[in-house]
N, CA and C atoms as a LAMMPS dump frame, in Angstrom:
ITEM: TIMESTEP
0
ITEM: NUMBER OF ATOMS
612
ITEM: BOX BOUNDS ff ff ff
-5.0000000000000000e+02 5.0000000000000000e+02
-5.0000000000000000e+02 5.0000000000000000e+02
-5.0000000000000000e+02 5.0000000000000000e+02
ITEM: ATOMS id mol type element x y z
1 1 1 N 0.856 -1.17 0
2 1 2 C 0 0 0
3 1 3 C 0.898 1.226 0
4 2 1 N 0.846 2.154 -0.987
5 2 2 C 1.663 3.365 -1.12
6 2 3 C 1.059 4.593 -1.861
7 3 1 N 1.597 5.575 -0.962
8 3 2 C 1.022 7.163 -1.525
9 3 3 C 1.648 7.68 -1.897
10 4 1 N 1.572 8.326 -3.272
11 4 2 C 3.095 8.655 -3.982
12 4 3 C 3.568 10.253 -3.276
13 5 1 N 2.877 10.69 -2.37
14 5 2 C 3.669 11.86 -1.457
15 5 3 C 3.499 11.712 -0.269
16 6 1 N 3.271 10.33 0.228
17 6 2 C 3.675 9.464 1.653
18 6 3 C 2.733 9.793 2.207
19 7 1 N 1.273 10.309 2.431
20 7 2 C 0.285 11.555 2.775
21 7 3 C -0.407 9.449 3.722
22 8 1 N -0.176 9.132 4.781
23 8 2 C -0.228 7.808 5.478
24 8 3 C -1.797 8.117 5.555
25 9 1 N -2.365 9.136 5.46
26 9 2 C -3.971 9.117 6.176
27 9 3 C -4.648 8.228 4.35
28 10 1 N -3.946 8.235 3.261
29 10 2 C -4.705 7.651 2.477
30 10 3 C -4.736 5.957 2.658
31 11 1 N -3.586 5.787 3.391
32 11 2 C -3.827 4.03 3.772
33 11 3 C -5.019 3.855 4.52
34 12 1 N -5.362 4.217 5.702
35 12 2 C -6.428 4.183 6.242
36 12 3 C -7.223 3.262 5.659
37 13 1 N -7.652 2.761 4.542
38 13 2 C -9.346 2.127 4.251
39 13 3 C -8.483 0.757 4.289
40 14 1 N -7.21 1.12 3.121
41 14 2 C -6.585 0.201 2.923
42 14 3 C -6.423 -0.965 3.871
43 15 1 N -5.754 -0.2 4.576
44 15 2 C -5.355 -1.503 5.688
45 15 3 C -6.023 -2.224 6.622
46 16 1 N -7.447 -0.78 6.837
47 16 2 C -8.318 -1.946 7.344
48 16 3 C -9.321 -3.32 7.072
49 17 1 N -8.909 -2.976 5.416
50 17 2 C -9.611 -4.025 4.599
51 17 3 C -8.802 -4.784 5.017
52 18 1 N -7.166 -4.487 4.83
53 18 2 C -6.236 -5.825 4.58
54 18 3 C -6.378 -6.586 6.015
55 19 1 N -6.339 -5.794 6.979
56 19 2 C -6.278 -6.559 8.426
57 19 3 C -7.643 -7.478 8.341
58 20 1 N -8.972 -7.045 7.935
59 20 2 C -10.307 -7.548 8.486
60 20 3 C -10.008 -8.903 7.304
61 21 1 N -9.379 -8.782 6.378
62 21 2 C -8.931 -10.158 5.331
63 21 3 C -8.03 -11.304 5.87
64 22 1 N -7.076 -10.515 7.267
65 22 2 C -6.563 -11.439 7.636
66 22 3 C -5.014 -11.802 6.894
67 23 1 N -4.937 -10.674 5.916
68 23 2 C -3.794 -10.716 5.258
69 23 3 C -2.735 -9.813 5.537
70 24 1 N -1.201 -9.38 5.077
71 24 2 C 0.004 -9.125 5.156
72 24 3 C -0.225 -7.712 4.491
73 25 1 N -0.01 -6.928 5.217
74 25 2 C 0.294 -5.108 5.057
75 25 3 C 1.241 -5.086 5.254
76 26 1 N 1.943 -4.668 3.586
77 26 2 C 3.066 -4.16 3.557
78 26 3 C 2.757 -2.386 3.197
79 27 1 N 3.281 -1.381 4.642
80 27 2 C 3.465 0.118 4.024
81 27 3 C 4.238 -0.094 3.272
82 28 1 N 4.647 1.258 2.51
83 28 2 C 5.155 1.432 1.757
84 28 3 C 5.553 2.971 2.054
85 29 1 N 6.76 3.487 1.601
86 29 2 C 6.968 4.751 1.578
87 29 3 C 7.703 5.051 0.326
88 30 1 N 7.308 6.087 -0.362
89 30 2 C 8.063 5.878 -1.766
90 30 3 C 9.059 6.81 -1.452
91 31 1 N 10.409 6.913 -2.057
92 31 2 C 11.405 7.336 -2.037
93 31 3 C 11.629 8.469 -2.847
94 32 1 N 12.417 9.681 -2.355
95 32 2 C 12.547 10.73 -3.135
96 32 3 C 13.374 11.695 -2.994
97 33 1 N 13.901 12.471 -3.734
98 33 2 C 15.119 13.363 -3.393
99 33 3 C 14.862 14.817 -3.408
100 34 1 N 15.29 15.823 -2.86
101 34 2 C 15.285 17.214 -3.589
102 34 3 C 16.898 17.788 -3.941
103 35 1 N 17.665 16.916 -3.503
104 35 2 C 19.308 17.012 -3.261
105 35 3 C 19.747 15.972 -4.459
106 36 1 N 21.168 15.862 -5.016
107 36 2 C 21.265 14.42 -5.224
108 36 3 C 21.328 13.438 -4.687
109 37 1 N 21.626 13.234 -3.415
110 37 2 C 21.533 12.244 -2.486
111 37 3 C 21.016 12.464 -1.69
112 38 1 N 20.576 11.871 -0.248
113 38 2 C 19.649 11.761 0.58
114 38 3 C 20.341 12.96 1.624
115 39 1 N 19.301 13.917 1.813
116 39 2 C 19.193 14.628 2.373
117 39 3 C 18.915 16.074 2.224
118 40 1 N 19.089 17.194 3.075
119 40 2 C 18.494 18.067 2.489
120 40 3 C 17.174 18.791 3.779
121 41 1 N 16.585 19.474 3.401
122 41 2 C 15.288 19.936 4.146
123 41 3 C 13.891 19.104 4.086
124 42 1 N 13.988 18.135 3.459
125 42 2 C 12.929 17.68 3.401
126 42 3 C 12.914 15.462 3.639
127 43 1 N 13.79 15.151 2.403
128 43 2 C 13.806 13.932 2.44
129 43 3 C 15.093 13.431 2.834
130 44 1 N 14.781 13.139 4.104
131 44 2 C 16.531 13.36 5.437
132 44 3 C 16.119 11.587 5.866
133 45 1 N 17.088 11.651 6.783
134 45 2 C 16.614 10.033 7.579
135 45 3 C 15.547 10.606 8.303
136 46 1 N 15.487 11.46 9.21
137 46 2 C 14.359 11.857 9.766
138 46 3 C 13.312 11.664 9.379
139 47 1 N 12.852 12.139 8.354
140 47 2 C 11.706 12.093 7.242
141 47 3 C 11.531 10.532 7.289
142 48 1 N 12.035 10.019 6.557
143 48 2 C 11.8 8.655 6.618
144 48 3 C 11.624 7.572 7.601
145 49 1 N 12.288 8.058 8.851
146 49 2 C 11.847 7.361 10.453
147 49 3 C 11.068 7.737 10.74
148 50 1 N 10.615 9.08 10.724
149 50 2 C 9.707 9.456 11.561
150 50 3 C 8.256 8.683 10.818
151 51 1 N 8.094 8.781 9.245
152 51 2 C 6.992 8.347 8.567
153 51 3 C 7.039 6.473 8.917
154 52 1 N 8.221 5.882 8.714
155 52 2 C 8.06 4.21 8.774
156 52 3 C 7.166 4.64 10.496
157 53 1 N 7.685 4.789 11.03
158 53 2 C 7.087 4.958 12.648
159 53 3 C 5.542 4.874 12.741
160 54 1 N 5.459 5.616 12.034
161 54 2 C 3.637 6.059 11.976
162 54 3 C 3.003 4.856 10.643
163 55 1 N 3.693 4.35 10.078
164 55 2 C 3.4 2.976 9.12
165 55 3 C 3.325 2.327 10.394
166 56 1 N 4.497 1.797 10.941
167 56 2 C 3.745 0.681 11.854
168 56 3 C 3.251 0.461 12.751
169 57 1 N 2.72 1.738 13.445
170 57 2 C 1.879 1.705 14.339
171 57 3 C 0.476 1.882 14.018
172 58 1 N 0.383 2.044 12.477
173 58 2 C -1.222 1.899 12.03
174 58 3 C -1.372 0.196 11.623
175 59 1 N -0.61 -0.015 12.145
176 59 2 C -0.477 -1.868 11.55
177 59 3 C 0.591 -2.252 11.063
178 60 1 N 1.189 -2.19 9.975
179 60 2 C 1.716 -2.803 8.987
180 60 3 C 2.7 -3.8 9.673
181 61 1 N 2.818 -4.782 8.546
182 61 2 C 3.216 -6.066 8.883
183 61 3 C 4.802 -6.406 8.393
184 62 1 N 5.194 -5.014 7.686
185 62 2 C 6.512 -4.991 7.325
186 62 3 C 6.144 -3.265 6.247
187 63 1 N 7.723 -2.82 6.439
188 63 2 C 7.656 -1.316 5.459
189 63 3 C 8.796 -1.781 4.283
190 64 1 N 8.354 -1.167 3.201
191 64 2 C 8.958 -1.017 1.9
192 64 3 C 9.158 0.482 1.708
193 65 1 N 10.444 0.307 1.346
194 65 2 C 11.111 2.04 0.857
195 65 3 C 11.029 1.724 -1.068
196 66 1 N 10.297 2.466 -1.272
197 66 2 C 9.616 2.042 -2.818
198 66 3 C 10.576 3.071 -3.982
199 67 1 N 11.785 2.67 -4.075
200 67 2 C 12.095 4.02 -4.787
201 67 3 C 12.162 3.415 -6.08
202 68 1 N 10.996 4.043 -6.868
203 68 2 C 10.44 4.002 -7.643
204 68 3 C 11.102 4.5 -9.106
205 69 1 N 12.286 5.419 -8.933
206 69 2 C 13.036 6.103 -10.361
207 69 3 C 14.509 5.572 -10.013
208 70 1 N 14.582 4.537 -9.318
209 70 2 C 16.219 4.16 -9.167
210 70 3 C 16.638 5.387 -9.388
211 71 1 N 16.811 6.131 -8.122
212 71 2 C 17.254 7.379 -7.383
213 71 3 C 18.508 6.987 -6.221
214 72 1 N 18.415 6.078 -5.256
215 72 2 C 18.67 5.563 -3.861
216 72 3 C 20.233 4.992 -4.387
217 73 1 N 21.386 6.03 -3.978
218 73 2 C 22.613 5.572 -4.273
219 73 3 C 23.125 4.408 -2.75
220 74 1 N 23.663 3.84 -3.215
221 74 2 C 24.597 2.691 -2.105
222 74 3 C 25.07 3.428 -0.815
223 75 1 N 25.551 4.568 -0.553
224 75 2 C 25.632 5.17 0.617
225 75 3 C 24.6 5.012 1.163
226 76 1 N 23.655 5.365 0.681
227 76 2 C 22.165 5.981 1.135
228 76 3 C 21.343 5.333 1.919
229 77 1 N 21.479 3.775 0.834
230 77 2 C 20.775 3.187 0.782
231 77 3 C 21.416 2.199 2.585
232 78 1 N 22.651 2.108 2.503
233 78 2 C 23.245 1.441 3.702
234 78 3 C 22.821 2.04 4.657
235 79 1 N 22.54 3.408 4.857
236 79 2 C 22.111 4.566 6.062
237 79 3 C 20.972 4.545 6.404
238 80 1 N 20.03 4.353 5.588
239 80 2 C 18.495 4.074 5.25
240 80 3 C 17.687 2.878 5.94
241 81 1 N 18.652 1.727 5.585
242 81 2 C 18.307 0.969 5.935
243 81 3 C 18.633 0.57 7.63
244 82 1 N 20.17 1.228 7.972
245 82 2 C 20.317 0.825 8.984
246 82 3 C 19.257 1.563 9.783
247 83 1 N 19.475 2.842 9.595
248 83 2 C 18.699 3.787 10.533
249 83 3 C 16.741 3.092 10.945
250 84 1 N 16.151 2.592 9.779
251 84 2 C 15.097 1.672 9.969
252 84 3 C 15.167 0.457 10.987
253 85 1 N 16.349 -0.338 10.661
254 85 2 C 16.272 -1.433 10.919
255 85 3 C 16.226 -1.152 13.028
256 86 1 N 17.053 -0.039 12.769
257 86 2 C 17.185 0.501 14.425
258 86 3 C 15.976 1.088 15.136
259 87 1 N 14.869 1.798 14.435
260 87 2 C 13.727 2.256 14.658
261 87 3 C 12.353 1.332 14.558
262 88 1 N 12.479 0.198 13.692
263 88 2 C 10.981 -0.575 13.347
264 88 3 C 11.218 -1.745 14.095
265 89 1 N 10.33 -2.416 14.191
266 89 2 C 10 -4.063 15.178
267 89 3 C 9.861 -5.135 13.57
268 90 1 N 9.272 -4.245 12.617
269 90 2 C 8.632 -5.185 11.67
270 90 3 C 10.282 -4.879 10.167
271 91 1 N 9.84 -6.162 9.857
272 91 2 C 10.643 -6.403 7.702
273 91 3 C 11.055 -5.194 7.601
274 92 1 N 12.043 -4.747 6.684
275 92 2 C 12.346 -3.839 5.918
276 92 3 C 12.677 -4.117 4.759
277 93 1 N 12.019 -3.55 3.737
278 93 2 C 11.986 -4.443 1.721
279 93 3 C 12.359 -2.575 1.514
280 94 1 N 13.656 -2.931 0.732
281 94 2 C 14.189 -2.299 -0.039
282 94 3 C 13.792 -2.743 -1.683
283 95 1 N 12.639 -1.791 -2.484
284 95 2 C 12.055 -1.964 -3.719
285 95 3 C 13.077 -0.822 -4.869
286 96 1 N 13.427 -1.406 -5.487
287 96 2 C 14.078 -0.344 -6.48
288 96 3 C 14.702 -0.783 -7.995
289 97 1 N 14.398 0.658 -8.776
290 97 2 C 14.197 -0.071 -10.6
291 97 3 C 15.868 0.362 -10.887
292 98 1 N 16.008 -0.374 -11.582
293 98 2 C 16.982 -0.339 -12.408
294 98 3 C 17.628 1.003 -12.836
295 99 1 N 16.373 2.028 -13.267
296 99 2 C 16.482 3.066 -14.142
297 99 3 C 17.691 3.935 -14.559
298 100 1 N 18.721 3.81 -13.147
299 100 2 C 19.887 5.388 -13.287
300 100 3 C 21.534 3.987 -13.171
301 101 1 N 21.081 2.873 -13.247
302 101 2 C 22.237 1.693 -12.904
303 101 3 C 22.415 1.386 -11.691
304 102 1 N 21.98 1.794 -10.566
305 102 2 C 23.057 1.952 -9.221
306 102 3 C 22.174 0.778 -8.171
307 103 1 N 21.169 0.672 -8.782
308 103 2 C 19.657 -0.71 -7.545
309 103 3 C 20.882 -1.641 -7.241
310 104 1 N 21.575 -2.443 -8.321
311 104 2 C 22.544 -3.892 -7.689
312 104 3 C 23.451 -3.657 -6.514
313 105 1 N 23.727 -2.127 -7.057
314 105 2 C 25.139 -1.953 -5.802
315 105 3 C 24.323 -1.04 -4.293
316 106 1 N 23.502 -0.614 -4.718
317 106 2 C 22.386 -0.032 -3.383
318 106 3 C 21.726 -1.372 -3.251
319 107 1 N 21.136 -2.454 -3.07
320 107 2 C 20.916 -3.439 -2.863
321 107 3 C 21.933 -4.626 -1.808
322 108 1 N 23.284 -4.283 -2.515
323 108 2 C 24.428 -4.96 -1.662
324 108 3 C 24.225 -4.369 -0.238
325 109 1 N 24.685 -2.567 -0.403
326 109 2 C 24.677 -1.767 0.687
327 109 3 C 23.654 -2.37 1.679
328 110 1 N 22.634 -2.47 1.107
329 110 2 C 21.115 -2.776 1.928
330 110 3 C 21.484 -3.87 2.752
331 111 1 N 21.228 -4.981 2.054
332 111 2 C 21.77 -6.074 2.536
333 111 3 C 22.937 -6.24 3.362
334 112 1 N 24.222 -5.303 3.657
335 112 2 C 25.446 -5.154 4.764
336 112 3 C 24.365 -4.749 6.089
337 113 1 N 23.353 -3.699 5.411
338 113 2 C 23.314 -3.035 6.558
339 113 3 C 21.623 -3.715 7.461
340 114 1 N 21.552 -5.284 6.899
341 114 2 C 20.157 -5.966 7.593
342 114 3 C 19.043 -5.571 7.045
343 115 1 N 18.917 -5.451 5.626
344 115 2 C 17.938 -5.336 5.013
345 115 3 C 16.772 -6.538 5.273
346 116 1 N 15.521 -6.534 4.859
347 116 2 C 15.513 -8.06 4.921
348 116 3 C 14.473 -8.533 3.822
349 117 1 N 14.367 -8.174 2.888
350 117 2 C 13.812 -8.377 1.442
351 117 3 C 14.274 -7.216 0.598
352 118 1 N 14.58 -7.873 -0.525
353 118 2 C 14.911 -6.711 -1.957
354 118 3 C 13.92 -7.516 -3.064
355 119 1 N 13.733 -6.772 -3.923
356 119 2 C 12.957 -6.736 -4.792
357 119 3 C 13.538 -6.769 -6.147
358 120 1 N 13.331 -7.814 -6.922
359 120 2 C 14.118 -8.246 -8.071
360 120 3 C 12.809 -8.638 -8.902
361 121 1 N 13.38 -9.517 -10.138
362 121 2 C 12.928 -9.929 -11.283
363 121 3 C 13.717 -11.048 -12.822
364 122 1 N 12.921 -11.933 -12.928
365 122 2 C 14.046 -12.685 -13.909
366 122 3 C 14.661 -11.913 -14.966
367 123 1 N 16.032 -12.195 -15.2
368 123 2 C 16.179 -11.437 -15.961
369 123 3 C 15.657 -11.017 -17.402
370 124 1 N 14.79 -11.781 -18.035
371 124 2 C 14.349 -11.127 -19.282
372 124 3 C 13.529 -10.102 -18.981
373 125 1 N 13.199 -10.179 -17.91
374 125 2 C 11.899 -8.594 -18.019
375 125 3 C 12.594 -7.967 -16.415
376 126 1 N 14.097 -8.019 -16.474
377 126 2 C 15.047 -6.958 -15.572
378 126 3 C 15.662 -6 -16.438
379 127 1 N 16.013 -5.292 -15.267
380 127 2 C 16.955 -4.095 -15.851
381 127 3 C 16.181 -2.953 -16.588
382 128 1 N 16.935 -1.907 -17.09
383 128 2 C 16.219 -1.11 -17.921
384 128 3 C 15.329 -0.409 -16.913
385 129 1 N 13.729 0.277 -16.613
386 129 2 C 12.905 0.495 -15.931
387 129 3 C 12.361 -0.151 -14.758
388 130 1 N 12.646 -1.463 -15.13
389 130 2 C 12.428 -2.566 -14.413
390 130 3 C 13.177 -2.985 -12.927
391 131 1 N 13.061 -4.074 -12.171
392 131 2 C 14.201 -4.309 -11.217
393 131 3 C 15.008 -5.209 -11.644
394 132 1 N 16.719 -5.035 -10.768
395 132 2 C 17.7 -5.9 -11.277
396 132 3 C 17.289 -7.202 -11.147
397 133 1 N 18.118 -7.838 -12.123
398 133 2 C 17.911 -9.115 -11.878
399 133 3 C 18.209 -10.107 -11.234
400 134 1 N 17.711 -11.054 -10.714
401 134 2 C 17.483 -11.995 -9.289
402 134 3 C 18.782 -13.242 -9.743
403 135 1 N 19.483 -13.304 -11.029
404 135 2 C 20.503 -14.188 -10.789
405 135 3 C 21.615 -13.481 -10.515
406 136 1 N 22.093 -12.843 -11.179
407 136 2 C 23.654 -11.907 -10.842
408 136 3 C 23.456 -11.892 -9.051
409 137 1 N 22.864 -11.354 -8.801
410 137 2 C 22.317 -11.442 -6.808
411 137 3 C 22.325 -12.34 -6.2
412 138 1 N 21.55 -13.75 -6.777
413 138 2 C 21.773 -15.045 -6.433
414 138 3 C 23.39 -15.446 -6.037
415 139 1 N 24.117 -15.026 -7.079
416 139 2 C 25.409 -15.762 -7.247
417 139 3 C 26.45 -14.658 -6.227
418 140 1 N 26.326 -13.115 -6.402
419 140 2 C 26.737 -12.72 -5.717
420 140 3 C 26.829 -12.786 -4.43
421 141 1 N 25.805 -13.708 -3.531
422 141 2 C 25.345 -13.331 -2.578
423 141 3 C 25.705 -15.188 -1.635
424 142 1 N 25.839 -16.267 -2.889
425 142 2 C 26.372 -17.454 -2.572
426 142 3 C 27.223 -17.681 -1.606
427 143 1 N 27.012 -18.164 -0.272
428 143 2 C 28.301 -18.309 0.608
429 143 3 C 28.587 -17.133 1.428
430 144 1 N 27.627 -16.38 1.308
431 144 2 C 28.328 -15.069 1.676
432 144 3 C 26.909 -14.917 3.15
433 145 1 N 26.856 -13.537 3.358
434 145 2 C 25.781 -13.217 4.655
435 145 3 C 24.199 -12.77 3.719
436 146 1 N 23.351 -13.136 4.061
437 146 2 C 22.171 -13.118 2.802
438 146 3 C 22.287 -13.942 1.774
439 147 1 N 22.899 -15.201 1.592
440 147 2 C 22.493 -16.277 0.875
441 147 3 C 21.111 -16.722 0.389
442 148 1 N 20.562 -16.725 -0.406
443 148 2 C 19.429 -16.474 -0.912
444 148 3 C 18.857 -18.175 -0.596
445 149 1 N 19.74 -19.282 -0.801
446 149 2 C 19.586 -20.725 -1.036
447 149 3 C 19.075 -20.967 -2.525
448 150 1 N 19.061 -19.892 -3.453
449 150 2 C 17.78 -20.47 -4.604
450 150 3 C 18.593 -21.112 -5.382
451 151 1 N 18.389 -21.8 -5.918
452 151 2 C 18.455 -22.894 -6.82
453 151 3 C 18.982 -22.216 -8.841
454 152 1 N 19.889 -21.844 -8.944
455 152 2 C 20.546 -20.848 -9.955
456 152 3 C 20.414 -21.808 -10.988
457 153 1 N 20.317 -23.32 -11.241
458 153 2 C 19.9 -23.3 -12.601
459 153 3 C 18.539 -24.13 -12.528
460 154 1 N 17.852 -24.003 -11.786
461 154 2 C 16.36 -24.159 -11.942
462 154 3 C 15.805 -22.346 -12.656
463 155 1 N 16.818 -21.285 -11.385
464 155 2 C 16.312 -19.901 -12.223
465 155 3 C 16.8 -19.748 -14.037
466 156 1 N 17.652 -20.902 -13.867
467 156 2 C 18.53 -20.483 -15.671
468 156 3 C 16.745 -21.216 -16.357
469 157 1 N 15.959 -22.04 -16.069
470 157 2 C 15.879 -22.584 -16.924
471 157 3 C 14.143 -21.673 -16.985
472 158 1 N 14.098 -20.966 -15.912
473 158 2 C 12.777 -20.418 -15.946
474 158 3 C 13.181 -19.242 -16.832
475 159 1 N 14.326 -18.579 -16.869
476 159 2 C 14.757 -17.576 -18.074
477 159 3 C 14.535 -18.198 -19.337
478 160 1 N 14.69 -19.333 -19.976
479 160 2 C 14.888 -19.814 -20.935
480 160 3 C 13.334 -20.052 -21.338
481 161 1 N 12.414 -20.487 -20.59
482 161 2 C 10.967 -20.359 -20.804
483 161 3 C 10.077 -18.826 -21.071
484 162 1 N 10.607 -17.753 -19.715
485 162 2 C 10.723 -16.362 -19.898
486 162 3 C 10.721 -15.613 -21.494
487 163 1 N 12.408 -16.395 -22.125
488 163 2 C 12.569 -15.618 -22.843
489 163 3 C 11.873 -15.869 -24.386
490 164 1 N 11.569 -17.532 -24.243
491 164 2 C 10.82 -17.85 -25.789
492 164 3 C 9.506 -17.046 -25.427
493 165 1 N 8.645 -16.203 -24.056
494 165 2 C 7.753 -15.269 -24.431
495 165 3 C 8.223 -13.722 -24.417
496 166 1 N 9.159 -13.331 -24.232
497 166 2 C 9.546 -12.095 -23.959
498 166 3 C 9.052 -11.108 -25.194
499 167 1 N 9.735 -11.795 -26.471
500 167 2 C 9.811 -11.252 -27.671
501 167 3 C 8.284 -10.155 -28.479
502 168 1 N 6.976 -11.064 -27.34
503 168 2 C 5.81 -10.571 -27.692
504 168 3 C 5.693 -9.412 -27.139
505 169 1 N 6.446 -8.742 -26.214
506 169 2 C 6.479 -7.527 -25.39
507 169 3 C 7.637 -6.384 -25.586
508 170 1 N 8.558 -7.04 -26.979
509 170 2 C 9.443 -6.092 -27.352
510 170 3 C 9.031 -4.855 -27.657
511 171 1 N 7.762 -4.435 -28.416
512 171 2 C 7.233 -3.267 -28.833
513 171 3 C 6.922 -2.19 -27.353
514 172 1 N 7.006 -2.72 -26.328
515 172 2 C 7.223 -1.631 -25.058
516 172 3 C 8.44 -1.168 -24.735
517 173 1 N 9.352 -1.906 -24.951
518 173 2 C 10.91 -1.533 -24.445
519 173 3 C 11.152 -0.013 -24.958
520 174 1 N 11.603 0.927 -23.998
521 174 2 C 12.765 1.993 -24.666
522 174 3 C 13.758 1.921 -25.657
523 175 1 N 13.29 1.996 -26.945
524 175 2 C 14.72 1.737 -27.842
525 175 3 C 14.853 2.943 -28.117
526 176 1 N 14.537 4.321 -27.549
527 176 2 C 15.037 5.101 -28.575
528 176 3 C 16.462 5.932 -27.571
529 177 1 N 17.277 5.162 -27.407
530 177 2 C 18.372 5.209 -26.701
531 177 3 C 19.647 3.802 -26.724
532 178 1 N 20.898 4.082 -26.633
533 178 2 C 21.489 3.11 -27.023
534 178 3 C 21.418 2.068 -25.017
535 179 1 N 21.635 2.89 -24.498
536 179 2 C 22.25 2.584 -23.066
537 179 3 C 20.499 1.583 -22.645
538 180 1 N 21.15 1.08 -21.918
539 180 2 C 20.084 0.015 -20.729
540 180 3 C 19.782 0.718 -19.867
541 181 1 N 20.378 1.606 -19.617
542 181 2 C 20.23 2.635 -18.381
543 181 3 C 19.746 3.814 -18.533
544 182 1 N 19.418 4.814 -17.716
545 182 2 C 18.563 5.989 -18.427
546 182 3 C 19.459 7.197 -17.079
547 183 1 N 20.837 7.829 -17.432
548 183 2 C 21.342 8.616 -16.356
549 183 3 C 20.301 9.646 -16.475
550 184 1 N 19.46 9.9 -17.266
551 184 2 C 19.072 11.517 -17.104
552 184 3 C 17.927 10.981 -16.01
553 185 1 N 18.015 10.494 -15.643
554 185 2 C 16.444 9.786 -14.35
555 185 3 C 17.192 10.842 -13.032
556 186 1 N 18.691 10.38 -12.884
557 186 2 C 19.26 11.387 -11.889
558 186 3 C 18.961 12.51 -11.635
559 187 1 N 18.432 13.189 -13.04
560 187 2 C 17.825 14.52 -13.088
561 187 3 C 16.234 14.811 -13.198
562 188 1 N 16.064 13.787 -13.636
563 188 2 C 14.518 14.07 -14.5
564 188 3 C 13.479 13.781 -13.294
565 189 1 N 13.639 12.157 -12.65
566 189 2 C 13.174 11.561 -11.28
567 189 3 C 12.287 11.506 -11.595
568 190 1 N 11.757 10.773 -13.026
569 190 2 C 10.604 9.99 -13.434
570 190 3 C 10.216 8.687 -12.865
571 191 1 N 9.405 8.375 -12.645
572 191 2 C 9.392 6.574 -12.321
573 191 3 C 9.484 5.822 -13.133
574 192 1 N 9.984 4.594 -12.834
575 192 2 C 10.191 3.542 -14.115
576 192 3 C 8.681 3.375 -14.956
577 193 1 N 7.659 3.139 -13.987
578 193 2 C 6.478 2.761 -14.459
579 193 3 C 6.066 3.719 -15.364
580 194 1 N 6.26 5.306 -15.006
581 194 2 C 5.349 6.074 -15.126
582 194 3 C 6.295 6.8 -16.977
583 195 1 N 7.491 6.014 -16.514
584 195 2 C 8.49 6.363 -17.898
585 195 3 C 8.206 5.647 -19.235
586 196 1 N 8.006 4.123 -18.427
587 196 2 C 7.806 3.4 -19.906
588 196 3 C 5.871 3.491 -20.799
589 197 1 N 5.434 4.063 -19.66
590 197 2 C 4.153 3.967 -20.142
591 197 3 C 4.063 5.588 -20.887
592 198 1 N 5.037 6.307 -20.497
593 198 2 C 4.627 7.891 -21.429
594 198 3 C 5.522 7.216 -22.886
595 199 1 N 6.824 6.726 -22.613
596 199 2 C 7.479 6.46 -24.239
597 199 3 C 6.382 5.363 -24.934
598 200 1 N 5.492 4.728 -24.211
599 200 2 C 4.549 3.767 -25.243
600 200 3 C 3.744 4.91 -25.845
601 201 1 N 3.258 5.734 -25.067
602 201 2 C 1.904 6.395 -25.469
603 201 3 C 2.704 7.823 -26.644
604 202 1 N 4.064 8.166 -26.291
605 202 2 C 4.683 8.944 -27.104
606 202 3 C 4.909 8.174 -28.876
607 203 1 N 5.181 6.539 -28.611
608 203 2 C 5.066 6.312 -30.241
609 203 3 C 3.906 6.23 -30.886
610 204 1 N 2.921 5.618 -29.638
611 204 2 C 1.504 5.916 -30.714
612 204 3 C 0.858 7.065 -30.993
């Protein structure tokens, strides 16, 4: 459940549906800058403790930092998370797109600093707008602290099924750029979602 200017009184209906269902409220706080990196007068750690705070005391069953334009550099993201992990009782899911390159290595950070879910995707429909992808992470993460346990060529072979359908969804991709990556997001602080659906509606 998320308000794209964190405004928590719109969860309200939300969550009391989700509780009277008996199901898993995840807040959400979406992520955002007015600085290039975190901080500033507005979107500080403060900002963000003080709001997870008031997420879980209206319920929620775990908080997600939703940064939505792969904005959240690896410093940030290590500070972010710790500073949560020190303030909440409940999960902390670090969600973040691909868009500016930096989600894999803000993801690591996360994970040093007790993250405890990240948010990925197979790789044929990773990267780009999308979230990184869940094998490079898998393997990185092998043997190490956050071992995932998954099973890396059961994931090879669900790519290989993935990708004989991918091809029907090529006509959405961003091609009108060479890079996988989109640096002007650093500036622009579009959302992935809200990016690929204006370049669809810009070719038709």
């Amino acid at each position: 459940v998320f308000d794209a200017v964190n405004d928590e009184r719109n969860f309200e209906t939300a969550f009391k549906v989700i509780k009277d269902c008996g199901k898993h409220i995840q807040g959400t706080l979406c992520y955002s800058l007015t600085e290039s990196k975190l901080g500033g007068p507005i979107y500080n750690i403060d900002y963000y403790v003080s709001k997870a705070r008031v997420i879980q005391g209206m319920g929620a069953d775990s908080l997600c930092i939703k940064d939505m334009a792969g904005l959240i550099a690896p410093d940030d993201a290590y500070k972010l998370v710790t500073a949560l992990k020190g303030a909440l009782k409940i999960p902390v899911d670090l969600h973040s797109h691909f868009t500016s390159g930096m989600a894999c290595m803000s993801y690591l950070k996360a994970i040093e600093a007790g993250v405890d879910i990240i948010d990925t995707c197979v790789a044929p429909f990773a990267l780009r707008t999308a979230h990184p992808a869940v094998e490079p992470i898998v393997v990185a993460l092998s043997g190490a602290p956050g071992d995932t346990g998954m099973d890396l060529e059961l994931l090879l072979k669900i790519d290989e099924y993935f990708e004989s359908i991918a091809p029907k969804y090529r006509e959405f991709l961003d091609d009108t750029k060479m890079a996988v990556i989109d640096t002007r997001v650093l500036r622009h602080h579009i959302p992935g979602g809200m990016f690929t659906n204006m370049v669809a509606q810009l070719k038709e």
